[in-house]
N, C-alpha and C positions, 0 to 999 in steps of 0.2 A: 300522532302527536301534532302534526300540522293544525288537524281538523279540530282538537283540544285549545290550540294556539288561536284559533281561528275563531273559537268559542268567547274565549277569553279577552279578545277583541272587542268583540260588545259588549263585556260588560260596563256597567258605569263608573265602576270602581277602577278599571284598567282602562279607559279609553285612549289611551295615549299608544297602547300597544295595536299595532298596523301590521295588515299584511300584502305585500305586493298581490297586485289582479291575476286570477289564477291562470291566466292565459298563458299558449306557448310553453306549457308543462314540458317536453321534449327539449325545449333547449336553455330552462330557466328555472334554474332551482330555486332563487330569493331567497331574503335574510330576512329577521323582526327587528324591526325600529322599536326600541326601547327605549323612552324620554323618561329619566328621572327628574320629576317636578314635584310641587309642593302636594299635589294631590297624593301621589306615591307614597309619601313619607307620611303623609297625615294615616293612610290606610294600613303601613307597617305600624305604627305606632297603634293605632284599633286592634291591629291583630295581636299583639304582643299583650295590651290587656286583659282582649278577649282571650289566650291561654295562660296566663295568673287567675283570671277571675274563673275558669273553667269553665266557661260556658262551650260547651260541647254545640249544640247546633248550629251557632253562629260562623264556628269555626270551622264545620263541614260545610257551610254554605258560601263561603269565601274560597276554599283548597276546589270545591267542585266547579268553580268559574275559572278556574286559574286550569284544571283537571277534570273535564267534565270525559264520562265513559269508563272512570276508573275508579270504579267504584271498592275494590277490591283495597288497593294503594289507598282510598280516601280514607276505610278505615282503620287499615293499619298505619297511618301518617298521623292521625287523629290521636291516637292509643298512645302513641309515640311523647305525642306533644304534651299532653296533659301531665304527663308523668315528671314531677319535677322536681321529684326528692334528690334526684342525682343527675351530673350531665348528660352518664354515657347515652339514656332514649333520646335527650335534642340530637346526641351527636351522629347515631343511628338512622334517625330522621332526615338529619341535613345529607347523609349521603345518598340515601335512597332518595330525596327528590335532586341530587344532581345526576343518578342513574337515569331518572326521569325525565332529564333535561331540559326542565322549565325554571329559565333565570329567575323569574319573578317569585316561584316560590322560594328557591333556592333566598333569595334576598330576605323573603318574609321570618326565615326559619333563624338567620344567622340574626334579626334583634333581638332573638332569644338569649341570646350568649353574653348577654348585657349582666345576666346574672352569673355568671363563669367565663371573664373574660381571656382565661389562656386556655381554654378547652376546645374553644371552636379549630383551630391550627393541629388537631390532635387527631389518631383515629380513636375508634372503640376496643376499649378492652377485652367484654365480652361477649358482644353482636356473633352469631353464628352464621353471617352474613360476608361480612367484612373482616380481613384479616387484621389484628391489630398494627401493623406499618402501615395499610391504608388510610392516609389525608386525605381530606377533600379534596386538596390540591392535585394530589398525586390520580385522586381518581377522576377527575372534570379533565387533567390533562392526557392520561388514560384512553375518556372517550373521545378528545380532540375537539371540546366544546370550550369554542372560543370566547364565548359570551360570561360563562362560570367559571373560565379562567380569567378573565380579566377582572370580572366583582372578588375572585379570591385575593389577587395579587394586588386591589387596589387594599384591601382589608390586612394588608400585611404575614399573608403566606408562605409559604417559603417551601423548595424541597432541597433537604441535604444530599448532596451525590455522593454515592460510593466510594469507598476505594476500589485499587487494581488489590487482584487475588493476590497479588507479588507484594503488596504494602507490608511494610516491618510498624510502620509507627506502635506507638504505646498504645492508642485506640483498638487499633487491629491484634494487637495481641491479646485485646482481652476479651474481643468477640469470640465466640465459639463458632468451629467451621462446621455447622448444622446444616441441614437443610431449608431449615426457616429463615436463616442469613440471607443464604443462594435466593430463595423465593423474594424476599425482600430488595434483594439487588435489582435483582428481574425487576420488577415493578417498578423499583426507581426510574430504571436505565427505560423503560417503556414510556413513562412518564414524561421524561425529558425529551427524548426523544421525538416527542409528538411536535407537529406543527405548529400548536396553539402555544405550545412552551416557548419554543424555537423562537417563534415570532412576538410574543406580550413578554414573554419570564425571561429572555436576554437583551441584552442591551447590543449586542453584534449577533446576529442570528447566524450567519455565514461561519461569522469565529468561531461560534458555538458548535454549531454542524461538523466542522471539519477536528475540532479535539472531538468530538464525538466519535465517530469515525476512527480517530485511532484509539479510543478507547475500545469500540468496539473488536476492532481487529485482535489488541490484544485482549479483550474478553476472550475472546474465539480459541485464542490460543492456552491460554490460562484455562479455561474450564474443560471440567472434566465428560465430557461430552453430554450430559443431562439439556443444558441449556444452548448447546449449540448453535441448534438454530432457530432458536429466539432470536439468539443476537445475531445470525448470518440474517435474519429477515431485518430487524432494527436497523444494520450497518446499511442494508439496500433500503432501509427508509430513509436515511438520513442523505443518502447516495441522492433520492428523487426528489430532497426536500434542497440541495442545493444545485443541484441541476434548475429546478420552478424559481427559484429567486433568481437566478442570474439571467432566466429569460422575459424575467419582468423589465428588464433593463432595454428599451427600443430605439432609444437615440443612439448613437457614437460617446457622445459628450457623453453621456450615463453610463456607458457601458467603462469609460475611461475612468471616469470617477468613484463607479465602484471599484472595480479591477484595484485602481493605483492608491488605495487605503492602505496605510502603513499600521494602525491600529491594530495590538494585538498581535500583529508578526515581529518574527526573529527580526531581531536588528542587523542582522547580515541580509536579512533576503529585502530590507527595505531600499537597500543599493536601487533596487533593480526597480525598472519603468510600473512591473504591475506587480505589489507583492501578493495579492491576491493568488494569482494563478500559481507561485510559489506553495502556497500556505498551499490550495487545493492538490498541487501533486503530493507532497511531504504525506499528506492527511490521504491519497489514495482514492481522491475524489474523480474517479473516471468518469461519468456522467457530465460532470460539470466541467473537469479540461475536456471535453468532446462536444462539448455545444456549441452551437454557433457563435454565441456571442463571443467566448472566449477567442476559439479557433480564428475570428475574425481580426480579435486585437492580437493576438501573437504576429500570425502572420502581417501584419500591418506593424508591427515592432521589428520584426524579423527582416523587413525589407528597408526600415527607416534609415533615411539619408539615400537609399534606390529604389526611392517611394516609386518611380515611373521603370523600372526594370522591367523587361519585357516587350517593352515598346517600341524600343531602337535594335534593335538586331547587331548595327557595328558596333554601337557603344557597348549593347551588355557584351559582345564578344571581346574588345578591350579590357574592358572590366575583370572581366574573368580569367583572360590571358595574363594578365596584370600579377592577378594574383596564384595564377598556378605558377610561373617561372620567377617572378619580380618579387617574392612575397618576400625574400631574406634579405633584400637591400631596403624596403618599404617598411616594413617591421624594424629594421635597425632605425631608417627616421625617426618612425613613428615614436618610440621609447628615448631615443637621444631628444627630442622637441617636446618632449611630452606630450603629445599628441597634438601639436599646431601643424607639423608635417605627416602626411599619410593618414590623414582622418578617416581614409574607409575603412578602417578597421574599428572605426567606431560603429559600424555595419554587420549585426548580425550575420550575414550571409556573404559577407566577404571573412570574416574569420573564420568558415564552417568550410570556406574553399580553402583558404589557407593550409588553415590544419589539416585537411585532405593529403593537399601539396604535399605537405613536410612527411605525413606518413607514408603516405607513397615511396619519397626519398629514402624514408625510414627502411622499408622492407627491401628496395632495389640496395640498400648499403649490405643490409643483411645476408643476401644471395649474393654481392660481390664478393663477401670476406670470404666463402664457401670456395667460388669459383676460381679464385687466385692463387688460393692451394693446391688444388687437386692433382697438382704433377708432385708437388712438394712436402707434401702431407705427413709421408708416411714417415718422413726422417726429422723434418723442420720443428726445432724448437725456441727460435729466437720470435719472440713477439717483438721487434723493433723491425723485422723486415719480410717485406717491401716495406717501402714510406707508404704508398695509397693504403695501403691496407691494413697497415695502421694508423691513419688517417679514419677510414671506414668506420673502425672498429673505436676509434673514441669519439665521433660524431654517434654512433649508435649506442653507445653509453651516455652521452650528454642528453641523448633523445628520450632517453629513460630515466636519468633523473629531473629533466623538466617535467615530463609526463605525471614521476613520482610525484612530484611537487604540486602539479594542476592536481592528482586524486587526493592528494593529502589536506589539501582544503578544502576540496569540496566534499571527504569525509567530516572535517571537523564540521561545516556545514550544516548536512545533515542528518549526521552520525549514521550510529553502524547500521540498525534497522532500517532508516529508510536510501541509505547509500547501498546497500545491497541489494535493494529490491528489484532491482534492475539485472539484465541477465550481463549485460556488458561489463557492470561493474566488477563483477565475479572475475570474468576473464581481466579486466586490466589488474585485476590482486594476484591471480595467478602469474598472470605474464610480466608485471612486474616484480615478481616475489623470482621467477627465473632466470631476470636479467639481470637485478642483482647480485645475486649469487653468482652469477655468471662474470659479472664485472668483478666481484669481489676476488674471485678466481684468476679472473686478468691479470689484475693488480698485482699478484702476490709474482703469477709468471712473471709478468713483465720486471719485478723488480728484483726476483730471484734467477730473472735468465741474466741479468745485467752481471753477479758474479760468478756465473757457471763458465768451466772452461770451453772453448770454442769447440772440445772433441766433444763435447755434451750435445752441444747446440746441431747434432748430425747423427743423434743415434737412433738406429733402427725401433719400433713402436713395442716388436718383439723384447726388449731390453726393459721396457717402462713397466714399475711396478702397477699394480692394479690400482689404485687409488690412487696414479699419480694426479698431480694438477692442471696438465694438458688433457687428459682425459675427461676428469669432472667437465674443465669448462667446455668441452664437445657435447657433453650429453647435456648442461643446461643447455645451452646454446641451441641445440636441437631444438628440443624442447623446446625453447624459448621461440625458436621460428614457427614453429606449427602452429602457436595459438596466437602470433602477430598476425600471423597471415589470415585466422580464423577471424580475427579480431575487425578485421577490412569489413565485415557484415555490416557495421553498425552505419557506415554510411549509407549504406545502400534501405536502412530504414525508411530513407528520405521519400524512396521511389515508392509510390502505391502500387504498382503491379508486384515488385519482390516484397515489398513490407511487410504484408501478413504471415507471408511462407517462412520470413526469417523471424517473427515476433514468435509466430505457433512453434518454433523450433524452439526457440527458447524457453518458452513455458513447460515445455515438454521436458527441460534438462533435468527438474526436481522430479517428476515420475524417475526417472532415467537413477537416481542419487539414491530412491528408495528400494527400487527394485536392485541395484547392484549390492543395496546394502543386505536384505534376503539373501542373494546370491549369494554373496560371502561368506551368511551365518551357517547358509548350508553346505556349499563346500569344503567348510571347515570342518563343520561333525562329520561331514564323510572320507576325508582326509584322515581324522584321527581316527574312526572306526577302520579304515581299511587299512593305517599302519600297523595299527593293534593288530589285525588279522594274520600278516604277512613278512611282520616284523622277525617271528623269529624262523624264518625258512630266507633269511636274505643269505646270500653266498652259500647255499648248495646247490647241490649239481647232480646230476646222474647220468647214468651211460644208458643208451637208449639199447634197443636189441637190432637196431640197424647198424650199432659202430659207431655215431654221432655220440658228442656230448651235448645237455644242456644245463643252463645255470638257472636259476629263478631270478624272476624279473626286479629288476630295482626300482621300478615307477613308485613306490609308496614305503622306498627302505628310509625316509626321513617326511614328517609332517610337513614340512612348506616343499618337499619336492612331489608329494600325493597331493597338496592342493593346486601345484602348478600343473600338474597331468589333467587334474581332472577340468582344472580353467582351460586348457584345450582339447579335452576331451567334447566340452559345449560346442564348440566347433565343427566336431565328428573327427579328431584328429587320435582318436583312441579306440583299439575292438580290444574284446576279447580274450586273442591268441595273444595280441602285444605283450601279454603280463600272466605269463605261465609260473605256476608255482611247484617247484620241484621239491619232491623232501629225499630221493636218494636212492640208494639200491640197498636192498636186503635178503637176507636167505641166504641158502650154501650157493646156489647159482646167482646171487646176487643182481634178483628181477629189479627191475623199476617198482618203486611203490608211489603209488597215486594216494593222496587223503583225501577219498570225494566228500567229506563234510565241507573241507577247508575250500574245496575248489567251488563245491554251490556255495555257499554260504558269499565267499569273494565273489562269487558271481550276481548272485542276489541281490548284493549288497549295490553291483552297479545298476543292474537293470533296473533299480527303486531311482538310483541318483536321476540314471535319466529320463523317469516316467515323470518323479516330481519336478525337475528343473526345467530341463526341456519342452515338456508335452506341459506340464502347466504351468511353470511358472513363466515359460515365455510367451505362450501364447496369451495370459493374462495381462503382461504386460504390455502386448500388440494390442491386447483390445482396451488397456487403458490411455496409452497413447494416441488412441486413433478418437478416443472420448476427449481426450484434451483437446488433440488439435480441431476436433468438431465443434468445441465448445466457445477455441479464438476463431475459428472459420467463421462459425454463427455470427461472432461481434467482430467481425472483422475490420468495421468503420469503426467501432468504439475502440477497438485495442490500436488501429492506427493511428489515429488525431489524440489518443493519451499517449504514445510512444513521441510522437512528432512534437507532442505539447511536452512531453523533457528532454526532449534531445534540445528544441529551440531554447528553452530556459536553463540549459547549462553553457550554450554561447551567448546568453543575456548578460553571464556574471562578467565583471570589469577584470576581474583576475586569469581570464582565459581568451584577452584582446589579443593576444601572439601565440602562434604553437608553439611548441616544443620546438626546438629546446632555447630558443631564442625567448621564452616566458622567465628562465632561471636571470638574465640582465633585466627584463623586465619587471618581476618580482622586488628586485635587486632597489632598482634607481626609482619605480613608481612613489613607494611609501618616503622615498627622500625626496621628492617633490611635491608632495601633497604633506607631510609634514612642513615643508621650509613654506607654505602657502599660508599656514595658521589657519587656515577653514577646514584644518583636522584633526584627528586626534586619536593615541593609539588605543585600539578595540579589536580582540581575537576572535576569531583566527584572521580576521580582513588587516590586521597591524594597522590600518589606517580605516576610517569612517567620517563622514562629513559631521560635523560636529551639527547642525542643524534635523539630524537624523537622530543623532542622540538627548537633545534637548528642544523638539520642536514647539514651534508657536505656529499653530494649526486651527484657530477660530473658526477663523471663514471656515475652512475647509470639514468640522465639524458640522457648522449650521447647514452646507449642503449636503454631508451625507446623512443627517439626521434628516431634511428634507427629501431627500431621494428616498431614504429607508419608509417614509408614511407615502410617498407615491408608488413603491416596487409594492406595498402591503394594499394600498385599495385597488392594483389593477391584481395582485394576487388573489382577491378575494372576489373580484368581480368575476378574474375567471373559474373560480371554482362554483359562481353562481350563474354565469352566463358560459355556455360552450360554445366559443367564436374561434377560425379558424385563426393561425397566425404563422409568419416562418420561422417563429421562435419557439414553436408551441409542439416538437416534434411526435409528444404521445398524445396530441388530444382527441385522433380517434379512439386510441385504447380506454382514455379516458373518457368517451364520450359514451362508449360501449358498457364499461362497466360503473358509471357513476346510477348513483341512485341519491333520489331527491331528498334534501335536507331535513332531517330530523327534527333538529332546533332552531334554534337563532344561531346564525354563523358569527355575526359581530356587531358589537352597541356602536350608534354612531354617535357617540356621544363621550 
């Protein structure tokens, strides 16, 4: 195609069309300079009469300059053209020469459409070629040919995107769930998808990428495995297509200016210094939080106002000491002044110690309320004493409903799907769903021991019914400590030597969810099979010929008590003999009678449980896990700098400048001193928003990012035509290895 282009170059009719000096092939792909001039137009116009008037040879002799060596194409384009009873041969035509990818034809064919001017935007009916959902549009963006997608979208193109399979509209109810639907999505979603689209056919290509991205995700999950991975490959294109834009960004200033775009994001995540890298986590863009450029501004946000930390040794040691023991008298300034006193917590990194601090305190309160009892336990039912320990124990409630509080907005945020995606989140729903419960149980003690008689408040645990309410709250409460203490991980994210070990743990938890949920299906049916079996021989008994008696075994005389045996049976905490089945004594001497159906049959019945469970289904599951964790191992810098890139943007948000539980006063008096300021105004879930956020006046700030967007697009395009090394540039041996020299013209300078 080059060597066609190349052709086409001299003729007299195209002289305008240039092709860089062939030199330096290995590291220089070039583009075609395409000058739309008067000459151009005067020779589209020749050709448009010369296919009315039919002159046939005139016609092959203009497509062979444009197409020389394709001979094949020239006369089926020819055949094409001449045919003008009806649109669909132009419209045939015009896709095969954007298959061909030669702009200039492509241009010559669409002044055809001058005589059907809503046809050319359309595909083919009935081309045995082209599927009819195929546009031109859809197919020039398809091959990622930047040149015929720009002549389309300059000519008013357009492609309708999809719905999600999950859409109710009136639309979607009246499409049929076919297979040619599904086909037709594909193509869209491929189509959009592409660079050329990304970059010409939106007006935020970034914006665009990242609803991309969750479209695709939940493509992935809505479909029913056919097109899979289609879209697992589309969502890693779109993954690499905003990773390359943000490392077109080479200054600071550029890097800030893109980043700090409020365009197009939630109006809660606009609070924040860069909404960008918000939209990028929410949207699952790991590539792109893990790039330098980003990783570079976090961290340089994360440290602002102790822009020089690290420098001074006593100082950051003050600093830090400050806020491991000082943090609950500096946090009270800070919210009583509203932040004119105590401004380091307007420091990312002194509220990420902060709240360290406070949870620390948090678990050491949790382990004193334990310790304080332990002489006094077994009788003690007054929740009002000791004083400390009931102090302890309503600091440790206060700690969990500020806490409640911080996840509850930062659910509304970014709701359920993307507030779970996180493995931590998970545990703070748990662990606050226990300490609630758990408080909720306090509550009722503490206000129901206040009228119980003093002989109560001393009675033995042996006396407490089973469901009493000192008991509940022992077993949340339990509970509730083992996954606070679990919960201590998420700091230690911060460190890169444990960060991977505890990320890959995580990942590993949804293996772990699916395999217990198998476990379950199965020890259920063998549960109710081996009740069935042994059901009706429960309580008898026989006298042996030694003198002994024995009874048959009750491991499986009720379904959840044969499911609990055999869940420790997985263990090896169950044989064989443990669960003898006796039917009795019979005859005039009244021998023992054995039923060896009943007893193989029960035995069978386990030796399958634990051929399937044990012998495969565990070790399937050791070698799915050990697939995961090789998988975050493998990316182990990618999954850290995306962990570290939302751990930092959840101490970015203005709503989590204090820990718990000292956030519940802050919560409290924040939105009454940014309301009584009049530069705010109520907006949920944030109750308060800079009013300039919600109605901005942004000119400037338009003109340079539309400036910046055509300088990030000519060095994008330079590097995809020059392969120069860069530190922003992390795949460009990969890309250096597998690129293969330009087909077409990559883009009109014009």
């Amino acid at each position: 195609a080059i060597a066609g282009e190349a052709a086409a170059a001299t003729s007299s009719k195209f002289g305008n069309l240039q092709l860089p000096e062939e030199r330096d092939k290995a590291n220089y792909f070039g583009h075609i300079t395409y000058r739309h001039t008067g000459s151009q137009v005067m020779a589209m116009r020749q050709f448009r009469d010369l296919v009315l008037s039919g002159k046939k040879n005139q016609i092959v002799k203009i497509i062979s300059e444009i197409l020389p060596s394709h001979d094949q194409e020239l006369r089926y384009l020819t055949s094409l053209l001449l045919k003008r009873d009806n649109p669909e041969p132009t419209k045939e035509a015009l896709l095969s020469a954007i298959t061909l990818g030669s702009r200039p034809l492509v241009e010559l064919i669409l002044q055809l459409f001058a005589d059907f001017p809503h046809e050319e935007r359309s595909g083919c009916t009935n081309c045995p070629m082209f599927a009819p959902h195929i546009t031109p549009l859809i197919l020039a963006c398809s091959l990622n040919n930047f040149a015929i997608v720009e002549t389309l979208l300059l000519r008013g193109h357009t492609v309708t995107m999809p719905h999600h399979a999950q859409c109710s509209c009136d639309s979607c109810r009246l499409v049929a769930n076919s297979n040619v639907e599904h086909l037709r999505k594909v193509d869209v979603y491929r189509a959009v998808a592409s660079e050329a689209y990304l970059w010409l056919g939106t007006s935020d290509p970034f914006a665009a990428a990242a609803a991309l991205s969750t479209d695709f995700e939940q493509a992935i999950e809505d479909d029913n495995v056919e097109f899979v991975d289609v879209y697992t490959q589309l969502h890693q294109n779109v993954q690499n297509f905003a990773l390359r834009l943000v490392e077109q960004c080479w200054k600071v200033e550029e890097v800030d200016l893109f980043l700090s775009q409020r365009s197009l994001s939630l109006l809660t995540n606009c609070q924040q210094s860069y909404p960008r890298v918000r939209m990028g986590l929410d949207a699952s863009l790991k590539d792109f939080s893990a790039s330098v450029p980003v990783q570079r501004a976090c961290t340089s946000l994360w440290y602002q106002g102790w822009g020089n930390f690290g420098s001074n040794l006593s100082r950051d040691t003050f600093r830090i000491v400050r806020h491991v023991f000082a943090y609950p008298f500096i946090a009270l300034l800070f919210i009583i002044t509203n932040g004119s006193v105590g401004g380091s917590f307007n420091v990312p990194l002194a509220r990420y110690i902060s709240y360290t601090s406070s949870y620390v305190v948090f678990l050491l309160c949790l382990v004193g309320i334990r310790v304080g009892r332990q002489g006094s336990s077994i009788y003690d039912r007054d929740m009002m004493q000791p004083t400390w320990q009931l102090v302890m124990e309503l600091y440790c409630f206060l700690y969990v409903v500020g806490l409640l509080l911080e996840r509850y907005l930062e659910l509304s945020r970014r709701g359920v799907s993307n507030y779970f995606s996180l493995w931590w989140r998970w545990f703070d729903f748990l662990l606050l769903g226990l300490f609630m419960l758990a408080f909720h149980i306090w509550l009722t003690a503490l206000f129901i021991g206040i009228k119980e008689p003093s002989i109560m408040k001393k009675m033995h645990r042996r006396h407490w019914p089973m469901f009493d309410y000192f008991l509940l709250y022992d077993v949340f409460l339990a509970t509730g400590c083992i996954l606070a203490f679990w919960k201590s991980f998420y700091f230690f994210q911060l460190l890169k030597g444990h960060g991977a070990t505890i990320i890959s743990i995580g990942r590993c938890v949804s293996q772990i969810y699916s395999y217990l949920f198998v476990m379950g299906v199965i020890m259920f049916s063998f549960a109710i099979g081996l009740n069935i079996l042994t059901s009706p021989y429960l309580k008898m008994s026989v006298h042996k010929e030694d003198g002994t008696d024995a009874e048959s075994s009750n491991y499986f005389d009720s379904i959840p008590n044969a499911f609990r045996h055999l869940y420790w049976a997985f263990y090896g905490y169950m044989e064989y003999s443990s669960y003898p089945m006796e039917v009795g004594n019979a005859g005039p001497d009244q021998a023992p009678v054995q039923n060896t159906v009943l007893a193989m049959a029960t035995e069978g019945i386990t030796m399958a449980y634990y051929a399937i469970l044990v012998i495969t289904l565990l070790n399937l599951m050791i070698s799915l896990l050990v697939k995961k964790a090789d998988e975050v191992l493998d990316n182990e810098d990618l999954e850290f700098k995306y962990t570290r890139a939302c751990i930092y943007s959840e101490f970015f948000e203005p709503s989590i400048s204090v820990p718990p539980p000292l956030n519940i006063i802050h919560w409290i008096s924040r939105p009454i001193f940014c309301l009584a300021s009049g530069d705010y105004q109520f907006h949920w879930p944030e109750i308060y928003i800079r009013k300039d956020l919600v109605d901005p006046s942004i000119e400037k700030i338009d003109e340079e990012r539309i400036n910046l967007l055509v300088m990030m697009f000519k060095r994008y395009r330079a590097s995809k035509e020059c392969l120069y090394k860069s530190a922003f540039r992390a795949s460009v041996e990969k890309e250096k290895t597998e690129a293969v020299p330009a087909k077409v013209t990559f883009m009109n300078d014009t």
